[in-house]
N, C-alpha and C positions, 0 to 999 in steps of 0.2 A: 363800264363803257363810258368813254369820256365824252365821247357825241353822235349826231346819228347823222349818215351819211344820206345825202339826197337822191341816191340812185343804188338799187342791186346792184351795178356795176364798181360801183365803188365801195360798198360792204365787200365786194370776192375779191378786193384786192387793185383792180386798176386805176392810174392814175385818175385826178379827176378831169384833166382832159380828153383822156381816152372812154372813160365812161360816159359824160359828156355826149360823145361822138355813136357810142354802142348805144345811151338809148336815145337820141336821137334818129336813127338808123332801126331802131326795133319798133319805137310808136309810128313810126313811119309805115311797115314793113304789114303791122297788124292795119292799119287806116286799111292800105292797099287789100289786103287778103280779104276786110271785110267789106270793101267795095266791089270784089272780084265775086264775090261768092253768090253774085247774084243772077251770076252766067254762067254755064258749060264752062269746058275746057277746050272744046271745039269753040264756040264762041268767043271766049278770050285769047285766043291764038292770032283769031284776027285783029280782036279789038288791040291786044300788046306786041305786035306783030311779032311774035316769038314760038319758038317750037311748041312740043304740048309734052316735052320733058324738064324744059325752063318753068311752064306754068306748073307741072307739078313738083319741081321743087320748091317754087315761091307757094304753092301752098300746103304745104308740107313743114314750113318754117326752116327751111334751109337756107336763112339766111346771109353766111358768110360767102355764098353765092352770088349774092345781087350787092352791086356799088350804092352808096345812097346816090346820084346821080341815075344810075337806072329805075332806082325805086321812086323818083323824081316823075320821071319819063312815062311808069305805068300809072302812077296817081291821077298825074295829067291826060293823059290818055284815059284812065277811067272817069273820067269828067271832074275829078277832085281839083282844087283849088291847093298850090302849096305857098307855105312860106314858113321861114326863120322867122322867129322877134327873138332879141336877147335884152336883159337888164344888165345893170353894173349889181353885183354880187356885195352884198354885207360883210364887212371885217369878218363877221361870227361865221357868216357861208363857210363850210367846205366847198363847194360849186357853183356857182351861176344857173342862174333858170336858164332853161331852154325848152320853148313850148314851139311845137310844131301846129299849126293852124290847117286844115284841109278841108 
């Protein structure tokens, strides 16, 4: 193995943009589901104004369901704090960091 890549998504093969983008959009995805999990599903219908087949897909980990833009929209609504930081990536990086803050 010549080097280790900074993401599962880029070990199974996607670019390192796209992986990149997939776990940015998954650590996201887990933030949200474990700040949800402290409510019903009745309760969070209201709190993410959404049906209670949307909430149990997002907690079910059906991810390729939800935009990160929507998963944006429920973090903030669950009182979470979001934001991007990025750095400039090392020559040696295969990827760029990418930490989601909530």
């Amino acid at each position: 193995r010549v080097g280790m890549a900074r993401n599962v998504f880029e070990e199974i093969g996607f670019s390192a943009e796209k992986a990149a983008a997939l776990k940015l959009k998954a650590d996201l995805h887990t933030k949200v589901v474990k700040a949800a999990s402290r409510y019903s599903q009745r309760e969070l219908q209201n709190i993410l104004q959404t049906s209670q087949p949307r909430i149990s897909d997002l907690l079910r980990g059906k991810m390729s369901k939800f935009s990160l833009e929507m998963l944006v929209a429920y973090a903030e609504r669950l009182g979470l704090k979001t934001s991007i930081k990025t750095q400039a990536r090392s020559r040696s990086a295969s990827a760029g960091m990418v930490n989601v803050t909530l």
